[in-house]
ROGUPA-762857 format. One record per residue (C-alpha): residue number from 0; z, y, x. Coordinates in Angstrom, 2 decimals. Each point is the difference from the previous one (the first is absolute). Example, Ala and Ser with C-alpha at 12.3 -4.5 7.8 and 13.67 -1.06 7.14 Angstrom:
<zafis>
<zafi 0,<7.80,-4.50,12.30>> <zafi 1,<-0.66,3.44,1.37>> 
</zafis>
This chain:
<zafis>
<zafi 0,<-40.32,-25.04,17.75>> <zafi 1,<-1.91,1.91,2.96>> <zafi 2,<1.61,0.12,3.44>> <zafi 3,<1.56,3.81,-0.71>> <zafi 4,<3.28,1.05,-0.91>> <zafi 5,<1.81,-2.07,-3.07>> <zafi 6,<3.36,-0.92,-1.23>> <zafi 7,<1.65,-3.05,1.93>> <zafi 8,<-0.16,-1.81,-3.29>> <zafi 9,<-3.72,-0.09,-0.30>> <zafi 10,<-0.54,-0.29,3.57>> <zafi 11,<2.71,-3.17,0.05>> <zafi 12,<-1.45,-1.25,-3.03>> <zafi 13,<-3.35,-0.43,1.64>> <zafi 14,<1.54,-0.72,3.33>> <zafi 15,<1.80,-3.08,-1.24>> <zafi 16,<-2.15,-0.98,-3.27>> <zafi 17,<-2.93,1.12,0.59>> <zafi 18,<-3.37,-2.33,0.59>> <zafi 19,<0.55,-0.08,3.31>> <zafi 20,<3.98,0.50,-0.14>> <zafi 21,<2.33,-1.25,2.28>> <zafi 22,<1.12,-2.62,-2.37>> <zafi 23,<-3.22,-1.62,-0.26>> <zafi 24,<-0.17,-0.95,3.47>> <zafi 25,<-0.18,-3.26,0.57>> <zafi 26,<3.43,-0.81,2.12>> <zafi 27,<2.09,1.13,-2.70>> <zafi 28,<3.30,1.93,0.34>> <zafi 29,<1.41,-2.48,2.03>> <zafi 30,<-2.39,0.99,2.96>> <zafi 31,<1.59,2.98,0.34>> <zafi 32,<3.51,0.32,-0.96>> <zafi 33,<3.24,-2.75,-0.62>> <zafi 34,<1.55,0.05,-3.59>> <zafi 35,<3.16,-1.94,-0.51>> <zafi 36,<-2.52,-2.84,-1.77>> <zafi 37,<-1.65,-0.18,3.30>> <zafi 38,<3.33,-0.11,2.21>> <zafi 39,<1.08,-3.16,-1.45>> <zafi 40,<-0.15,-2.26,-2.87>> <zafi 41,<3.61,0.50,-0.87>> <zafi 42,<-0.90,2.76,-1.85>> <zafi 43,<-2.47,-1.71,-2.30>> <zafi 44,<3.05,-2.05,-0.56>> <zafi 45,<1.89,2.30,-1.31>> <zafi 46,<-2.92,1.29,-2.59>> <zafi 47,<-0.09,-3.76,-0.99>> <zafi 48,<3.76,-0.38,-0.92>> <zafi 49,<-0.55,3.80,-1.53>> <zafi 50,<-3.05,-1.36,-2.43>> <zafi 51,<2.33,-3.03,-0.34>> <zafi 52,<2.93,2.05,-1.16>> <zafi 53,<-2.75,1.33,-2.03>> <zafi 54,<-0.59,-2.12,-2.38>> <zafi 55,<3.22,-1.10,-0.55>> <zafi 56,<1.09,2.90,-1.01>> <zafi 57,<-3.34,0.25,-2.50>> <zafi 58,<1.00,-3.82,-0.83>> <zafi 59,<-3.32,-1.34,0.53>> <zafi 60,<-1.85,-2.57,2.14>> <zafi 61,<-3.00,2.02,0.26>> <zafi 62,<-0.28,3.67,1.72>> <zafi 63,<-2.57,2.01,2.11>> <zafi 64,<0.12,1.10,3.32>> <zafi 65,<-1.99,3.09,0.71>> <zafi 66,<-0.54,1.67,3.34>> <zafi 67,<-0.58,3.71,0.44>> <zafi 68,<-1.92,0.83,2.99>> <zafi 69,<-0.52,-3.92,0.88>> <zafi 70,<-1.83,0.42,3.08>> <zafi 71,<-1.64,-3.26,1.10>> <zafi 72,<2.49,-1.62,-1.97>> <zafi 73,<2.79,-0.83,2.13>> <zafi 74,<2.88,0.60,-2.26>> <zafi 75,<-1.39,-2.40,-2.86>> <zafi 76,<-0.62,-2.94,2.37>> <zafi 77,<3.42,0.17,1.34>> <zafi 78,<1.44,-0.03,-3.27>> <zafi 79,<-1.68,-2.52,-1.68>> <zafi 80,<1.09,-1.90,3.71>> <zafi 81,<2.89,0.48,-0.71>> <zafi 82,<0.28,-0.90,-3.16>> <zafi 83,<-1.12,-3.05,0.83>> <zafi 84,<2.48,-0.43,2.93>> <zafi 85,<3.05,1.08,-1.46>> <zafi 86,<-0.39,-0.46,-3.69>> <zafi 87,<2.03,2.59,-0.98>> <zafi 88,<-0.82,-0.66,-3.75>> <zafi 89,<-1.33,-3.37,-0.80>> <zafi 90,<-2.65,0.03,-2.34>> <zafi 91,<-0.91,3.07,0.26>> <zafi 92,<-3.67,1.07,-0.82>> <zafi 93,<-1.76,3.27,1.61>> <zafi 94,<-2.57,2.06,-0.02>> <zafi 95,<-0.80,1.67,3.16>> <zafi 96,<-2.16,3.24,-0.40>> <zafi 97,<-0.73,1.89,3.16>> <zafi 98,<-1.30,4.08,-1.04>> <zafi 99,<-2.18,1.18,3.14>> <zafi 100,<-2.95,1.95,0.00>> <zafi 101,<-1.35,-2.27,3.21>> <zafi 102,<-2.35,-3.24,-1.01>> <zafi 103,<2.26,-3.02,-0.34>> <zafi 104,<0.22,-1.69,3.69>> <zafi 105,<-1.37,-3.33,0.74>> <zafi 106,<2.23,-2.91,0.32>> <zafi 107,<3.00,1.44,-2.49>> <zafi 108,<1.51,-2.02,-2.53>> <zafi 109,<-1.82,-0.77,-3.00>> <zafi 110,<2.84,0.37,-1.96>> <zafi 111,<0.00,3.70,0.93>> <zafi 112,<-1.79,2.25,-2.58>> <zafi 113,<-1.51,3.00,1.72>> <zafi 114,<-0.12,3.25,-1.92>> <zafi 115,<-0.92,3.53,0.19>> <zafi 116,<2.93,1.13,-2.58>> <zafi 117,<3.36,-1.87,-0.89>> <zafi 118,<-0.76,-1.82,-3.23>> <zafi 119,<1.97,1.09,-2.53>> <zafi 120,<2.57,-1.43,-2.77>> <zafi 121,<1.03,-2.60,2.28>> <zafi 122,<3.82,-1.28,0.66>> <zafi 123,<1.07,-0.47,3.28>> <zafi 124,<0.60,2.06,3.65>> <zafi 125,<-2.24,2.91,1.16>> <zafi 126,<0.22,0.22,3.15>> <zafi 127,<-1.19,3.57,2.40>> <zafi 128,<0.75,-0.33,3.78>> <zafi 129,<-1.54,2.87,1.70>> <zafi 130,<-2.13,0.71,-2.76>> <zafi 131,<1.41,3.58,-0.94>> <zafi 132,<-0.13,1.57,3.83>> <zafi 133,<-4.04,-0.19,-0.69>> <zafi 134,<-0.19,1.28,-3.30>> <zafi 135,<-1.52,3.46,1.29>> <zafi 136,<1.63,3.30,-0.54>> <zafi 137,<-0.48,3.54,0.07>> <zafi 138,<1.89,1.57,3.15>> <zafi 139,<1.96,3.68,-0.78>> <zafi 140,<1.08,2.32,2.93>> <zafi 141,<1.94,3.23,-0.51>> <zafi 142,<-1.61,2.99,1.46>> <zafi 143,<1.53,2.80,1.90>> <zafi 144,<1.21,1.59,-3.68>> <zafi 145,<1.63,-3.10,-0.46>> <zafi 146,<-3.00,-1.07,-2.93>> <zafi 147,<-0.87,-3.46,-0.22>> <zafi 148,<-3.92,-0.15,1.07>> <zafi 149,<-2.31,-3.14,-0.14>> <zafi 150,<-0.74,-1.55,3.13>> <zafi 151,<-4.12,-0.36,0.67>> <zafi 152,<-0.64,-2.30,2.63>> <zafi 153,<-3.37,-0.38,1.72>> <zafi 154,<-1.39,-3.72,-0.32>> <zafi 155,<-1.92,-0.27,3.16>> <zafi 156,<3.13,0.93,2.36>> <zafi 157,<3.03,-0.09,-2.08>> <zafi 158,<0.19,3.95,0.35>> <zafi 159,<2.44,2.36,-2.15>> <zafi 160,<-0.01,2.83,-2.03>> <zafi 161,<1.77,1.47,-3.16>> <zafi 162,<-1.43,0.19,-3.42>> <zafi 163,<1.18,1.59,-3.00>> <zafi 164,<3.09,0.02,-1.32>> <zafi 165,<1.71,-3.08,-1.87>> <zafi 166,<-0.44,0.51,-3.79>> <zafi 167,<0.66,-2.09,-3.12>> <zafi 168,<1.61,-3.43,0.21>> <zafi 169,<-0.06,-0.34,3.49>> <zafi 170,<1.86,3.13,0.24>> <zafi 171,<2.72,-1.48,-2.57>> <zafi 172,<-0.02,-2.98,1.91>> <zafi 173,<0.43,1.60,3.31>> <zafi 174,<3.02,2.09,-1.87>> <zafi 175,<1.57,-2.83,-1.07>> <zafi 176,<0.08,-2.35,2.45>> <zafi 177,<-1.10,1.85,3.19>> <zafi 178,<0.66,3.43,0.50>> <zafi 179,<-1.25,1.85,3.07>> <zafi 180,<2.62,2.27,1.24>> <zafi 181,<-2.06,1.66,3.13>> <zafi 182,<-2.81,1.03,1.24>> <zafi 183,<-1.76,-3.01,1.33>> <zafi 184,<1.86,-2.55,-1.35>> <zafi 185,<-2.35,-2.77,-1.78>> <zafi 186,<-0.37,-2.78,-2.24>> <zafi 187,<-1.58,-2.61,-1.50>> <zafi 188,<-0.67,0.53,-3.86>> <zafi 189,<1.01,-3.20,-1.44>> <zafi 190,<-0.63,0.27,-3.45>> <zafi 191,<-3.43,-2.39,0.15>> <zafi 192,<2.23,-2.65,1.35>> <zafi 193,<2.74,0.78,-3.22>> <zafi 194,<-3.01,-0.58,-1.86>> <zafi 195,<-1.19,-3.21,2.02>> <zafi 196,<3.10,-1.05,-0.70>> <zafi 197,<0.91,0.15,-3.37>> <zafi 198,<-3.95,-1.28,-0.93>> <zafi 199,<0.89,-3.17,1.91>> <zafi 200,<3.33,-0.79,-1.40>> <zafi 201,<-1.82,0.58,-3.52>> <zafi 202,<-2.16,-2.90,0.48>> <zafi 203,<3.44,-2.10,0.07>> <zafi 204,<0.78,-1.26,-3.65>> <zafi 205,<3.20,-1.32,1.30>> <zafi 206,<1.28,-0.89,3.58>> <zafi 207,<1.08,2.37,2.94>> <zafi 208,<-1.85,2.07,1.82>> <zafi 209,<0.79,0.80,3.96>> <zafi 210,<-1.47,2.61,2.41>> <zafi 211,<0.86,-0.52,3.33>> <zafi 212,<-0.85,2.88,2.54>> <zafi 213,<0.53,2.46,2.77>> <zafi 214,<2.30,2.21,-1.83>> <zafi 215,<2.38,3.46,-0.63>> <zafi 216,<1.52,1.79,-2.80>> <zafi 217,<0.97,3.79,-1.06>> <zafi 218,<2.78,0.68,1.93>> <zafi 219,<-1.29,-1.43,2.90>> <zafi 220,<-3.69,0.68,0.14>> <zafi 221,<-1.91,0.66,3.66>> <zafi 222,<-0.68,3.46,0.52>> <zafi 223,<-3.67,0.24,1.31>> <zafi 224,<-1.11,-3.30,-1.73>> <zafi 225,<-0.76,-3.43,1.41>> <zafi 226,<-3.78,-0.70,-0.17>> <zafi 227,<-1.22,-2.15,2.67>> <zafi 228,<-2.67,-2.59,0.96>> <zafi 229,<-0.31,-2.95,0.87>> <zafi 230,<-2.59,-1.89,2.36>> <zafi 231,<0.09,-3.19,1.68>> <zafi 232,<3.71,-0.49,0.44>> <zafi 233,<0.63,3.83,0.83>> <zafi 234,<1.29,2.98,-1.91>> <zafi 235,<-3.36,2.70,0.43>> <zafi 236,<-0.52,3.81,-1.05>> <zafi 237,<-1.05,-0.64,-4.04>> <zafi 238,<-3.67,0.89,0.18>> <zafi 239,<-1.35,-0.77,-3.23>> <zafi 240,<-3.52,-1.58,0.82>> <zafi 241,<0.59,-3.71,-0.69>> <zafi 242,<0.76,-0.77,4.06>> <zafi 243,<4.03,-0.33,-1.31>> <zafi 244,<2.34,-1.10,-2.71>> <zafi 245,<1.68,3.39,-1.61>> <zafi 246,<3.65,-0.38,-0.74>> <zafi 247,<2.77,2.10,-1.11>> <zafi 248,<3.30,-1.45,-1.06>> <zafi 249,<0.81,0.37,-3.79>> <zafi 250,<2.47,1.99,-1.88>> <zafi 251,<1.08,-2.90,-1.95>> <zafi 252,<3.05,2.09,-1.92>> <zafi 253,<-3.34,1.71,-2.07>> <zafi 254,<-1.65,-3.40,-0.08>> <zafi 255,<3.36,-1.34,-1.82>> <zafi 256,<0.08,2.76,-2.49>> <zafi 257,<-3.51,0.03,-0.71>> <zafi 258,<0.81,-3.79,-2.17>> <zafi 259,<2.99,1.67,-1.42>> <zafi 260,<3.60,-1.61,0.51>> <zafi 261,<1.35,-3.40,0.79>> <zafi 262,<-1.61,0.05,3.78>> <zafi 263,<1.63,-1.19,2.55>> <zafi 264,<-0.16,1.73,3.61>> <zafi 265,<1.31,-2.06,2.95>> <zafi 266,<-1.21,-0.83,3.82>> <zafi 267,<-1.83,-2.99,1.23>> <zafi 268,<3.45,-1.14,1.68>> <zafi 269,<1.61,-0.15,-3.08>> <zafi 270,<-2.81,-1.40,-2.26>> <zafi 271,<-0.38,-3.14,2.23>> <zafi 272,<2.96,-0.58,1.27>> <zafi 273,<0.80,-0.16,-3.91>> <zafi 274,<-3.20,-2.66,0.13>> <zafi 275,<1.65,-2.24,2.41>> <zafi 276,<-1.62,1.90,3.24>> <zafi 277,<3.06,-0.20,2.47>> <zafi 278,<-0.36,1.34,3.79>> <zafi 279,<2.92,-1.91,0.70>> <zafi 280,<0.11,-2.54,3.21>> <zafi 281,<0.49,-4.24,-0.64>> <zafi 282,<3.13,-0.96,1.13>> <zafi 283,<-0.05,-1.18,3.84>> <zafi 284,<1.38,-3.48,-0.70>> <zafi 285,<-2.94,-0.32,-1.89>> <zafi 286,<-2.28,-0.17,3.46>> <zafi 287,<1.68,-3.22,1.17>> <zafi 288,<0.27,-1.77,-3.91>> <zafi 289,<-3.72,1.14,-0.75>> <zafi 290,<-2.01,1.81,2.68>> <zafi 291,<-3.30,0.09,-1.69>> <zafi 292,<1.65,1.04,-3.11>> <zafi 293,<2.19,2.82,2.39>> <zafi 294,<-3.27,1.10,1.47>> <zafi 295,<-1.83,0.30,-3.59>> <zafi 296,<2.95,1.91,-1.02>> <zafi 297,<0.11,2.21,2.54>> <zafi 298,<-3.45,1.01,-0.33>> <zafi 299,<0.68,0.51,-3.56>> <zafi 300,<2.85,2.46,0.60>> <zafi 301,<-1.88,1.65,2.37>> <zafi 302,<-2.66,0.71,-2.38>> <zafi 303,<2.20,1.21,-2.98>> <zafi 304,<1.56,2.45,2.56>> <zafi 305,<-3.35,1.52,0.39>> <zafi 306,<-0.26,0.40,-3.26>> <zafi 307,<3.14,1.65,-0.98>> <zafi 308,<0.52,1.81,3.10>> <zafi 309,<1.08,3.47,-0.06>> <zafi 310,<-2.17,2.50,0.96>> <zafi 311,<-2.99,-2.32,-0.56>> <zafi 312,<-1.09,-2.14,-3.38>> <zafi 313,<3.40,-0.79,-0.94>> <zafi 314,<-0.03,4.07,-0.64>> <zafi 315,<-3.35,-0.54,-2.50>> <zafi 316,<1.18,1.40,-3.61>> <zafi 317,<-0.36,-2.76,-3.02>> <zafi 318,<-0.61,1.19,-3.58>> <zafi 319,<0.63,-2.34,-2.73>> <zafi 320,<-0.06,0.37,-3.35>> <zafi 321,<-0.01,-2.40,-2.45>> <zafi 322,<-2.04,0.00,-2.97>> <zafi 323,<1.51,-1.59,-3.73>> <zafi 324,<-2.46,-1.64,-2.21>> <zafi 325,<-0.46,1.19,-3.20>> <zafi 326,<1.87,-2.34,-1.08>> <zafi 327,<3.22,1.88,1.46>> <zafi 328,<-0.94,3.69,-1.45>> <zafi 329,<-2.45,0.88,2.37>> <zafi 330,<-2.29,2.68,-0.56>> <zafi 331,<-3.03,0.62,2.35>> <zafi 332,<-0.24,4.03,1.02>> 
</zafis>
């Protein structure tokens, strides 16, 4: 790619992936922005008692655990923690694979197999938390007739321009499950992240699959987009030159359809407050029977507020579906 006009796709592709892409740096995600792994280990937790749940429902002492988008690893190494701590299934035997295009950190978990792609046939939990927000996308603007154009964007500066009209499957897509209305309304075409998607639950030969992520649906789609960046802690212009995480939230409605039916669309608030995440305060007799245990508690609650809070992660959309073994009639697409 030179530094001239392209398609925010290849120029996010590059920006993010690339040799010298901004998630090869060496801090990691975690230098620059807070996930709901990174605001408290109550959510890895929850994804414990989910892989748990699991495997009893596959009936086996034995499942995988494979991270989408692992970062530095943070997500496994709470889980198998608590695992450990909590022992929400006795007995029960994983394999941890973290998929990340980064080298494998120093000082993480042997037990933690580090992979470029999922591995596939296994039985267990796939697990994407902000994974499909970076899968790049095209970007489509509607001109002054009201045509849906290609947006160019200029590398060096993060400059705009439109392109040539949307044809072909992204044009379908956009049809379907975005349709621009006026002139200068935009979007982001989300049909590589469909396709993410549905290649990553594939690799599943039984289990569930979950995508957790800045999220919207049809009827309720933002007009003029929502790509951002990310740098250091702050939300920046999106300049795609590697300085800056990309990010978009994800039409996860499309993302559902695209692994047919039996998906299940809820909100972080619901998922782990179904997981045994409550927000709710200790009782106050509980700071003169058992202050230490009052003032764990209260930390606790205070944490699982954060993350189901309106308006913040508790707002995050969850995608699960779960995927029969053969055994029960399925039939890979």
């Amino acid at each position: 790619m030179t530094y001239d006009w392209c398609r925010w796709r290849e120029a996010s592709e590059t920006a993010l992936y690339g040799e010298a892409g901004f998630y090869r740096r060496p801090e990691g995600p975690a230098g620059h922005f807070r996930t709901s792994v990174h605001a408290s280990p109550l959510f890895a937790g929850a994804v414990a008692r989910l892989l748990a749940q699991t495997a009893r429902e596959l009936d086996t002492d034995s499942v995988a655990l494979v991270d989408m988008g692992a970062g530095r690893g943070e997500l496994l190494t709470g889980v198998l923690a608590a695992l450990r701590e909590e022992d929400p299934a006795p007995g029960l035997t994983v394999r941890a694979c973290a998929v990340e295009i980064a080298p494998r950190p120093p000082g993480l978990d042997p037990a933690v197999e580090w992979l470029s792609e999922p591995p596939r046939g296994v039985r267990g939990l796939l697990f994407a938390n902000e994974w499909l927000d970076n899968v790049p996308t095209d970007i489509a603007e509607a001109d002054a007739d009201g045509v849906p154009r290609y947006v160019l964007v200029r590398t060096a500066d993060g400059a705009e321009r439109l392109g040539d009209p949307v044809t072909g499957e992204d044009a379908r897509w956009l049809s379907r499950w975005w349709p621009l209305n006026r002139p200068g309304e935009r979007a982001e075409i989300g049909r590589p992240r469909d396709e993410a998607w549905a290649s990553a639950v594939s690799t599943l030969a039984a289990g569930t699959a979950v995508a957790v992520d800045y999220a919207h649906v049809r009827d309720a789609r933002p007009p003029f987009g929502t790509l951002t960046g990310f740098r250091d802690g702050r939300e920046v212009a999106p300049v795609p030159d590697g300085s800056c995480d990309l990010t978009s939230h994800v039409a996860l409605d499309a993302c559902a359809a695209a692994v047919g039916g039996g998906a299940e669309l809820t909100d972080q608030r619901t998922a782990l407050r179904e997981l045994g995440v409550s927000g709710e305060r200790p009782p106050l007799a509980r700071a003169s029977a058992d202050p230490a245990g009052y003032v764990r508690a209260l930390a606790s609650a205070g944490e699982a507020a954060e993350l189901t809070a309106r308006g913040g992660l508790g707002d995050f959309g969850w995608l699960r579906r779960r995927v029969p073994g053969r055994e029960e009639g399925y039939c890979p697409a």
